[in-house]
N, C-alpha and C positions, 0 to 999 in steps of 0.2 A: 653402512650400505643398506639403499633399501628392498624390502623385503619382497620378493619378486612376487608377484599374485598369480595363484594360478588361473585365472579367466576371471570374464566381468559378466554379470546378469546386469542383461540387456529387455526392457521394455519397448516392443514394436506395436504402434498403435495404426490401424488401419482408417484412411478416408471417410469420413461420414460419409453413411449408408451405400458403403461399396464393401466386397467380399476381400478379405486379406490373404494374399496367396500362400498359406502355409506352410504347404506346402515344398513349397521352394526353398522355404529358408533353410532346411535341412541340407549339409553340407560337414565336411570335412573339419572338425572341430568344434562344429553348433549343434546344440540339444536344445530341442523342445521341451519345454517343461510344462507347459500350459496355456490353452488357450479360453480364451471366454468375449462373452458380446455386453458392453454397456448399455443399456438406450435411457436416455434423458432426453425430457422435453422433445421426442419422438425421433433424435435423433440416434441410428445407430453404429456405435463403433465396435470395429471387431478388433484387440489386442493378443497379442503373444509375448510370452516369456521365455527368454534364452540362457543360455550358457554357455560363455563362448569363450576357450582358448585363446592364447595370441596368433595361432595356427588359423582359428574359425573366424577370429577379428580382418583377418587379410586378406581370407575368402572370401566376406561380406563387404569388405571397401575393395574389393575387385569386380565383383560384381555391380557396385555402383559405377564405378570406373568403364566398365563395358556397357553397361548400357549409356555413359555419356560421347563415348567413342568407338563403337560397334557395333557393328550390324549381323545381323543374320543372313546368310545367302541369298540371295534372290533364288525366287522357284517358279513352275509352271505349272499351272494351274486352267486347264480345257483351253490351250491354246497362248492364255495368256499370262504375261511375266510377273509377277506380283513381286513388289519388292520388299527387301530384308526389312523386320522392325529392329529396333534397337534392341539388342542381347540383354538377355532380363528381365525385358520391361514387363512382361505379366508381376513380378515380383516388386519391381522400385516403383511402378505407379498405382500400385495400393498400397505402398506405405505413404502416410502421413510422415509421422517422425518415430528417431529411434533412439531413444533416453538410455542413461543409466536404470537400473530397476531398481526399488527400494524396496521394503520388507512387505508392501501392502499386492506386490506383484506377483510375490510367491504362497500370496495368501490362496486356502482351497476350502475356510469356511466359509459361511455369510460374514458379508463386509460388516457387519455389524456386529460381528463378535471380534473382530479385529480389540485387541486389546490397546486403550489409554491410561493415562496414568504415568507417575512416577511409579521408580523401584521397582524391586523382583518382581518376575511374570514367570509362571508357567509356561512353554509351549512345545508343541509335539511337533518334531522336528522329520523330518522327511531325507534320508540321505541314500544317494548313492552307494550301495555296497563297496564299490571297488576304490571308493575316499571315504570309505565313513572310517577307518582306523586313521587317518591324517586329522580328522573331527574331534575323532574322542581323545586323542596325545595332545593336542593344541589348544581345543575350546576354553580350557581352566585357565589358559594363558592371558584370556579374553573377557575373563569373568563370566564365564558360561559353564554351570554347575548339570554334571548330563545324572540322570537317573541311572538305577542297575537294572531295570526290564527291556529289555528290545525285543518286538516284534520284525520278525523277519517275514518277506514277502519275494515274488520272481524277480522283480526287480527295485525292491525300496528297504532301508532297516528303519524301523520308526521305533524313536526314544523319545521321552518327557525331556525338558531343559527348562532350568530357572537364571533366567538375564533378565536385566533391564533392555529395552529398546536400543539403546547406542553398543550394548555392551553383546547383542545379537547378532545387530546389525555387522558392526564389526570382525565379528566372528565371520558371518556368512560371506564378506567381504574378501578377508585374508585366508580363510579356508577352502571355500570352495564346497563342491560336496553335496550341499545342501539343494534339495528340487520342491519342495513343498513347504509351509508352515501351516501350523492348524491351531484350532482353540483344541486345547487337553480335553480329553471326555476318559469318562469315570469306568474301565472294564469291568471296574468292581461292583457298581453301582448297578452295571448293566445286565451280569449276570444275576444278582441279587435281586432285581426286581421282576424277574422272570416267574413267571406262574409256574405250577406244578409241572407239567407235561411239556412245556420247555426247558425247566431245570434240567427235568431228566432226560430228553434228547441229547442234548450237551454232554452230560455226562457217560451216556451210552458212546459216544461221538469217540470223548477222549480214551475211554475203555478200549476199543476197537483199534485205537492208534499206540498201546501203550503194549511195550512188549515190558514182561514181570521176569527176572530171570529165575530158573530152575532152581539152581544153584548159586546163591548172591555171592557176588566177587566183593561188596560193598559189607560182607557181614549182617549183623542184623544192630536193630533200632532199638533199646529197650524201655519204652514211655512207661513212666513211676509215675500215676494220674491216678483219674478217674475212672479207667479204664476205658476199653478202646469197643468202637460198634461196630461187627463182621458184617452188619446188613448193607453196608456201602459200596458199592460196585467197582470202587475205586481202590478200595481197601481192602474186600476180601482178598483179592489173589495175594496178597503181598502180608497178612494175617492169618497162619492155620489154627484151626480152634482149639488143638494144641498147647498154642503159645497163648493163652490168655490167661492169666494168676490172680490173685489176690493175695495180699499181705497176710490178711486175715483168712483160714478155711473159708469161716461162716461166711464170707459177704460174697453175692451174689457177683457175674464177672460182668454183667451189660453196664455201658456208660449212661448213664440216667441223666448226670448234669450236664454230660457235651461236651467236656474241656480236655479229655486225653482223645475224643474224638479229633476237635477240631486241631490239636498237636497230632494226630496222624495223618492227616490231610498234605500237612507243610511239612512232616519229615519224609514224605514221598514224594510230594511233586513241586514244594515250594507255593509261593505266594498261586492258589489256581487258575486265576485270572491270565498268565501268560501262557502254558501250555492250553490252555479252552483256546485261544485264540489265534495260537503258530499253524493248525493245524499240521504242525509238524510230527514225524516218529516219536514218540518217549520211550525212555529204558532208561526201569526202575531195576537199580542193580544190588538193592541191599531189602532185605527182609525187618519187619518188625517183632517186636515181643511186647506184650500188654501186661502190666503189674498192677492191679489197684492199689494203691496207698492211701486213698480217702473214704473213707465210711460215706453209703449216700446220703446220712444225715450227719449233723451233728460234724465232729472235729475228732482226731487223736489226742489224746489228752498229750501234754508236753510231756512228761516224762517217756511216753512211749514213741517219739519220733523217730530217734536214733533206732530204735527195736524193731519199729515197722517198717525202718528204710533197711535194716538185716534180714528181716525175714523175708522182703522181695525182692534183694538179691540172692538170696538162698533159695529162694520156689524158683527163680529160673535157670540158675546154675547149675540142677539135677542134668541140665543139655550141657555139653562142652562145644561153645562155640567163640567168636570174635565177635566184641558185643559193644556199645557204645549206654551207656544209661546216661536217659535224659529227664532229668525233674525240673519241673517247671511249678516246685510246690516251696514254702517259704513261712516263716513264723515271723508275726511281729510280737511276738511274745517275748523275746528275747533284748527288743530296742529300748534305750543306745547300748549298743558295747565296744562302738571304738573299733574294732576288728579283730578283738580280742577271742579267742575260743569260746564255744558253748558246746553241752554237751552230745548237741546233732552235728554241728560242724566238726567236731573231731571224733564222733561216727562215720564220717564222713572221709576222712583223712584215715582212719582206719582200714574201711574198704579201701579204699583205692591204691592202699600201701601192701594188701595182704593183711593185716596186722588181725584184721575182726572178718566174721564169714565162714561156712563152710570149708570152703577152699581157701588156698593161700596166695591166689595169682592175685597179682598187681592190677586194677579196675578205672576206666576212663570215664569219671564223670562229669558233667554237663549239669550247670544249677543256675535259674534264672536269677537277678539279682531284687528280682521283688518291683512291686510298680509301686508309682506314687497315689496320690489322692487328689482328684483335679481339683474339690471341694477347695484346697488350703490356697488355690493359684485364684490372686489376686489381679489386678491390670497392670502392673511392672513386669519385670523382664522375667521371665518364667526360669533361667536359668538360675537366678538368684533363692527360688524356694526347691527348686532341685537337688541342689548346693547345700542344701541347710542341714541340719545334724534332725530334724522331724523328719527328712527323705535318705536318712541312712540306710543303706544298703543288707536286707535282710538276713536271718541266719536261716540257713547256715552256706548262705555264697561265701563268705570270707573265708571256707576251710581253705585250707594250704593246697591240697595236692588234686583241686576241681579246676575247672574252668566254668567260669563265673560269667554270664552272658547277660551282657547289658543291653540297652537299644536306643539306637540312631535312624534316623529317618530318611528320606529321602522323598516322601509323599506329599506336595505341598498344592496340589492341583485342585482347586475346588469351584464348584458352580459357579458363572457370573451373575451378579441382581439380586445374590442374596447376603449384601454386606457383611460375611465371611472371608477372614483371612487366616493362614495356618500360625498356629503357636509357634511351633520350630522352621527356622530356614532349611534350605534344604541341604543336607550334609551334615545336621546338629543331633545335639543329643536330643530324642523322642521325649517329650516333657513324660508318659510312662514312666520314664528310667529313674530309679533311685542312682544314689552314689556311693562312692566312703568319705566315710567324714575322716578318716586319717590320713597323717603325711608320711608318716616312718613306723618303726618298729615291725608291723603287720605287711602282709601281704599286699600286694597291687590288686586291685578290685572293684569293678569288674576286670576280667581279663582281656574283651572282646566285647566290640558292640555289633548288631546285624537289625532287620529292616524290624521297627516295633511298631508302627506307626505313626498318625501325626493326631493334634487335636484343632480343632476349630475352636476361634475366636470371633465371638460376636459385639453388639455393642457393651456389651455387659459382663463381666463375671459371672461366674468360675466357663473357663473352657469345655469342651465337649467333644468327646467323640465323634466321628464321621464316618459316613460309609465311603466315600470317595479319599478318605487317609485312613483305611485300615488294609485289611488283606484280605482273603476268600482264601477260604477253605473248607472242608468237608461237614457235614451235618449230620448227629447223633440220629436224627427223629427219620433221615430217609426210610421210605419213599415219600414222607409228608412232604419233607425239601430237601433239594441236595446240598445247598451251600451256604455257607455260617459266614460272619463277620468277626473278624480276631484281630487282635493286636497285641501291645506290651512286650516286656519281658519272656511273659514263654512263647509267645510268638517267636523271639527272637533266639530261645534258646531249642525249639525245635529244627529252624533252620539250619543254627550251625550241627545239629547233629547229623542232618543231613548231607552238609559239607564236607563232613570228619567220615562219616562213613563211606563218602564218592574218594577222599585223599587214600582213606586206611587203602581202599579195592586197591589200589598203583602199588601202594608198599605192604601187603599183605603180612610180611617175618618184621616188621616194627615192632616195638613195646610198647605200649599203652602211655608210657614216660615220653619216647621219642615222639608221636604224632602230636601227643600234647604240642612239644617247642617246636616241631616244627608248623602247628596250625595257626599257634597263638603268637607265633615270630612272624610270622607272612604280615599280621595284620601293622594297618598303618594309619593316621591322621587325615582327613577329609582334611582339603582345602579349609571347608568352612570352620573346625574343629583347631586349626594351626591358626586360621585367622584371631583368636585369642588369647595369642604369645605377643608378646612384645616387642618391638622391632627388633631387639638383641637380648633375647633372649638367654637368661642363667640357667644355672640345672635348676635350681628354684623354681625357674617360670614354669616349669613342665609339671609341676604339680597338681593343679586345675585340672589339666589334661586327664593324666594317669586315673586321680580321681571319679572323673566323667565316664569316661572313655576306655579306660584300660590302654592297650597295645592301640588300639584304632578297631578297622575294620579287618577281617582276614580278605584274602585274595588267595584263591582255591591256586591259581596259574603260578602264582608267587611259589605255592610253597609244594607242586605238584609236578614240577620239570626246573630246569634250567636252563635258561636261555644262551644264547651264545656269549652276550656282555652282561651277563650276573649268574652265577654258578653258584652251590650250594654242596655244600660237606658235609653230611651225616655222618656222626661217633658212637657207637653205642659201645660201652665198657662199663668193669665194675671197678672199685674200688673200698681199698679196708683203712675207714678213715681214723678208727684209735684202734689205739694195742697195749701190751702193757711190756715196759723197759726190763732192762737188768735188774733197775733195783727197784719195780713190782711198781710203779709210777705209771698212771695213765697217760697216753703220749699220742700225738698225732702219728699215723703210722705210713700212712701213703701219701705219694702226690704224683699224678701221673703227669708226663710230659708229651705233648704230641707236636711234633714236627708236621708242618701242615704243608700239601702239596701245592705249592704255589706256583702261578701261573707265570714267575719269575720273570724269562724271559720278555713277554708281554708287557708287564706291569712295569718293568724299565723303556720298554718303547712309551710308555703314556708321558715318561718323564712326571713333570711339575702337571701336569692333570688330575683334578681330585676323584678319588674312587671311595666309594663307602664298607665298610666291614663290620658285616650285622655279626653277633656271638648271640646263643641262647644257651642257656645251661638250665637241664632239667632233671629233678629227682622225686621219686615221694617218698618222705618224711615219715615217720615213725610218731604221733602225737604223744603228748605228757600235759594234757589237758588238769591237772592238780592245781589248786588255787596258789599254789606258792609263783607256777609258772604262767601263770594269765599275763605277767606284765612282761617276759622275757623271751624273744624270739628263740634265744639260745639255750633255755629248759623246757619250752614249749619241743622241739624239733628234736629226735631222736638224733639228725648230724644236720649238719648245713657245711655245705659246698661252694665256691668258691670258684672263679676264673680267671686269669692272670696273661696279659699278653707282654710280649718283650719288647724293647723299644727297639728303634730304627739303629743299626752300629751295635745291638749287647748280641753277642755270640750265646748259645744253649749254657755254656759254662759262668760266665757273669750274668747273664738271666737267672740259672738253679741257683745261683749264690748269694743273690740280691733277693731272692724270695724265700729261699731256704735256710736264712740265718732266723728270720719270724717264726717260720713252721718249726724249728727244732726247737723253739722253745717255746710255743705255744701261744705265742701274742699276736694279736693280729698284724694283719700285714698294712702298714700305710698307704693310703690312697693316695699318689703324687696325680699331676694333671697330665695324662698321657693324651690327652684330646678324646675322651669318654663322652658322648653327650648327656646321658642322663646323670652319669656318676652313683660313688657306692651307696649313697644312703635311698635314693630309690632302683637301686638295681639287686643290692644286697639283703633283701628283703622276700619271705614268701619261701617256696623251694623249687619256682621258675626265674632263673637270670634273663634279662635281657638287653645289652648295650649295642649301641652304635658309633665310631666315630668315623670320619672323613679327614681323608689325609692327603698327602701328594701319593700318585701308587708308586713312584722310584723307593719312599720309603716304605710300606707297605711291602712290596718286595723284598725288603729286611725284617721284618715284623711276624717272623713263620713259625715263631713257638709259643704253644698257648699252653696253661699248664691251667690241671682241675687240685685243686689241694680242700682238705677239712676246716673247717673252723669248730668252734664250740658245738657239744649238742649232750643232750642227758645223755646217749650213750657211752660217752666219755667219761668214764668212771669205773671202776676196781669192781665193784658190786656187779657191774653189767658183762662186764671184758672176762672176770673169770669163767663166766659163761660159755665164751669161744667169742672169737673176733667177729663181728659182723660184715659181712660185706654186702656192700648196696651196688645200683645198677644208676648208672646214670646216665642220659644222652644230650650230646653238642650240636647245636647247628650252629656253621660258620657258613656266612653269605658273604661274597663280594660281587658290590654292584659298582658297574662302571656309570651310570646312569644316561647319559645320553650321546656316550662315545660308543660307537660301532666299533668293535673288536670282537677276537674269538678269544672268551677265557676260558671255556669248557673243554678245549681240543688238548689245551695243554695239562691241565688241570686231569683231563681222564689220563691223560699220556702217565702221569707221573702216578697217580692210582696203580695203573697197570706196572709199572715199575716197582712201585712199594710192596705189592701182592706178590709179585714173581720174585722179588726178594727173601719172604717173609715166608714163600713156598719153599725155595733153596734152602733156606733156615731151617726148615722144620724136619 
């Protein structure tokens, strides 16, 4: 069938050197989108752009219709009868003709920037609010790659778009929506090149619009840098001088070099360039904490990294608050190690488990994955030295129990005339980004990628930086300037801290384990990023990916509500994974079973329709960083964890009995093909799980018991156990997404929540 359009842009070209009624054309299903005057060779035309309904279509061929067979009344006029003109005709006899429109009609820069050429194009798209969600669900359908900044306006949202010509055109064809195209111009470039006393207007501007809350629902931010500058008008309210530390007593707390500056900037307001621009409200709902970890000269010597990253979570932990720690700090001292432990990464894993610190609470860290060196980027495909074991992915991102933040792009927009093209397309990994050079054993790494930026390519090697593919944000040296150029890695890993601290505000009584799966499960593959799987893709293919990329991108709305056709299950329980037997033998000792409230009834209405079922399983890990255990996940890891779903037809008693003959005796449990996409060897991995498969939901709807059991881990041993049994803290997220069937899954899915609590209440 075909696919119904919603209206057609229509070009109305008016008479040589007569006035076009434009009036008129407004009507019951027709929008004006723009008018403009030609004159060539002294002749001039006046043109209009529409939008026309099938509604608005049959008001304008009515209109033609009556003025070929209609009159207007006759009237009288100082005696005499003056009679009817044709109905219309101020309207039909200034039109010349009225064409289809094509993309140079919706043009609103100079026709001369109108973009030619093959291949990707940037362009800054213009939409209707009340279809721009119909735009952004469909575009990708189209080969229309949308950016993540939108300006909003009374009546337009404007976003960057990278298509080809046909692939626009198209789009704006079968979409609708669209009232404007433009050449992309650079906010970053624009704010950046402003003089002093314009910098700081602007900034005074967004001051004024930004409410700082009293009391942060979002927690506090705690940047492990360079230390952070209270002189910024943008950052003091949200930095009390208080909260400013150093590792070290002796070193002074002012940022000298600018870089835990310019990471406060993006962990408050994001890339600056779109709020300077909304002139919309802001509310900044989480607080910061400033830690120097970098001496303003010179380096930490290696042995004391792990020491200086303990003692600046111990200078700020004298406050008891909900905290996010974000280092954006990295050693190549340590490369290659494969993903193997070193002695700051499993510092590292330490904090975050309780194990090392002052305190013994469990700790959410954030660690950039380290950039590359555009120097080694040659004129081949830039993801190929990305790729390479020289852009291995620094220490200590690979610790187990961090989130590891990579970077992806989306910034591909650059001047016309100066024979500049961007390195990355747009949705790829930011040529910045290191990777891992591992397939198994070790952890997934990075975890997450977010906006790093891009680099320009000239006629020549190596690539470069730009101010039109970086980001804006804040500046050490204000009031000298107020805004810096950033990108990479900690660009990238300030934003998600950002993000993590807007999710934590919604679920305030989470665990530091729970936000992790659930931030780092939201995220998912760019188009662009999937387009390097294979048409049929194996669990093999996905390798590439993981390596690059991590999970994908997070998506704050994914992992921050549940929609009606995708709902989400939060578990948070503990579990005592070894114990010791009768006869004094170290033994697995739990495996819990959970019965999942499924939306049953529903999920048999979809019948044979496929529905998707995300699992995340998250714990932190206990390290045993000793050389013996460098090459073994399962002496590295204090326990590792495991998740197990039942097949469609196995009842709770032949599911505990098909998994429970491996766990009583300590072996692992086999991996049969229950339709897993990634499968065990990159999911089983690390000590965050993350799988997905797609099934029919009738069977799904049989598939409601997930069980969490132990696998191997150092603590599993007689030396550890006679100690007392450990018990650890683990959390589940189960999502099921219907993906583009309209159903309620949440309605029944709360129903049955309320049923298991009120049970579980009578219980007790």
């Amino acid at each position: 069938m075909a696919q119904e359009l919603p209206g057609v842009y229509l070009q109305v070209n008016g008479r040589p050197n007569e006035p076009l009624a434009k009036e008129s054309l407004g009507s019951s299903g027709i929008e004006l989108l723009r008018a403009d005057i030609e004159t060539q060779a002294g002749v001039r035309i006046e043109r209009a752009t529409l939008f026309a309904t099938a509604t608005g279509v049959e008001n304008l061929r009515r209109k033609v219709e009556q003025f070929e067979s209609e009159n207007t009344p006759d009237r009288v006029k100082d005696g005499r009868v003056i009679q009817g003109r044709p109905k219309n005709a101020n309207l039909i006899q200034s039109i010349a003709e009225i064409t289809e429109a094509g993309l140079r009609a919706l043009w609103r820069s100079p026709q001369d920037k109108f973009p030619v050429g093959e291949g990707k194009i940037s362009w800054e798209v213009w939409l209707d609010p009340e279809a721009s969600e119909q735009f952004f669900a469909n575009a990708i359908d189209y080969g229309v790659a949308i950016g993540p900044d939108r300006l909003e306006f009374p009546e337009d949202i404007v976003v960057i778009c990278d298509a080809t010509h046909d692939e626009i055109a198209l789009a704006v064809r079968r979409l609708g929506g669209v009232r404007a195209l433009a050449t992309p111009a650079s906010a970053v470039d624009f704010f950046d090149s402003m003089d002093v006393v314009e910098q700081t207007d602007w900034v005074q501007d967004l001051v004024q619009r930004t409410e700082y809350v009293d009391e942060p629902d979002g927690g506090y931010i705690t940047l492990l840098d360079t230390g952070v500058s209270r002189a910024h008008p943008l950052i003091a309210p949200a930095l009390a001088i208080s909260d400013r530390h150093a590792a070290d007593p002796a070193w002074s707390l002012n940022d000298v070099k600018g870089h835990g500056t310019e990471l406060a900037g993006l962990a408050l307001f994001g890339d600056l360039s779109v709020p300077l621009q909304s002139m919309q409200a802001v509310r900044v709902g989480h607080r910061l904490e400033s830690v120097k970890l970098l001496p303003d000269a010179g380096f930490n010597p290696h042995f004391l990294l792990g020491i200086r990253t303990r003692q600046a979570v111990d200078v700020v932990e004298t406050t008891e608050r909900r905290r996010v720690f974000a280092m954006a700090v990295t050693t190549s001292d340590d490369t290659p190690h494969d993903g193997a432990p070193t002695s700051w990464s499993s510092e590292l894993d330490q904090l975050a488990c309780g194990a090392s610190g002052e305190n013994s609470n469990s700790r959410l860290f954030l660690v950039s994955a380290g950039n590359t060196d555009n120097f080694k980027f040659g004129a081949g495909n830039y993801l190929d030295i990305c790729d390479s074991r020289d852009s291995e992915l620094e220490s200590p991102a690979q610790a187990w129990n961090v989130i590891s933040v990579g970077a992806f792009t989306q910034k591909t927009a650059l001047p016309t005339g100066q024979g500049l093209v961007a390195a990355a397309p747009l949705g790829d990994l930011s040529p910045n980004s290191r990777t891992a050079s591992w397939s198994s054993t070790w952890p997934i790494k990075p975890d997450i990628v977010l906006e790093g930026g891009n680099w320009a390519v000239g006629n020549a090697p190596p690539p470069m930086e730009h101010h039109w593919l970086s980001l804006l944000t804040t500046r050490h040296s204000y009031p000298l300037l107020s805004f810096s150029l950033t990108n990479a890695t900690s660009a990238a890993t300030a934003l998600a801290a950002k993000q993590i601290s807007e999710l934590w505000s919604d679920y305030p009584s989470l665990w530091p384990e729970t936000i992790r799966a659930l931030y780092v499960s939201s995220a998912r593959w760019t188009p662009q990023m999937r387009s390097h799987l294979p048409a049929n893709p194996t669990k093999a293919s996905y390798t590439p990916l993981f390596n690059r990329y991590g999970f994908g991108v997070p998506n704050l709305d994914r992992a921050r509500r549940s929609a009606s056709n995708a709902v989400s299950l939060v578990i948070q329980d503990t579990i005592i994974p070894y114990g010791l037997s009768e006869a004094d033998n170290d033994v697995h000792k739990e495996m819990k079973i959970f019965q999942l409230p499924w939306p049953t009834e529903t999920l048999r209405g979809l019948g044979n329709s496929n529905v998707t079922l995300r699992v995340a399983l998250s714990s932190f890990i206990s390290p045993n960083p000793a050389e013996a255990s460098r090459g073994s996940r399962y002496r590295y890891a204090s326990h590792n964890l495991r998740f197990k779903l039942n097949r469609a037809g196995e009842n709770e008693r032949q599911f505990v009995s098909r998994i429970g003959r491996a766990f009583d005796h300590g072996d692992p449990i086999v991996e049969e093909d229950d339709n897993w996409e990634f499968g065990s060897v990159r999911r089983d991995v690390g000590s965050l799980h993350i799988d997905q498969l797609t099934c029919r939901a009738s069977d799904l709807a049989r598939r409601n018991f997930l069980a969490v059991h132990p696998v191997a881990g150092w603590w599993k041993s007689k030396a550890k156990l006679n100690l007392g049994e450990p018990v650890v803290r683990f959390a589940l997220i189960v999502e099921i997404d219907t993906q583009d069937i309209e159903v309620d899954l949440y309605a029944e899915v709360e129903a049955a929540v309320v049923k298991i609590n009120a049970l579980q209440a009578v219980a007790t």
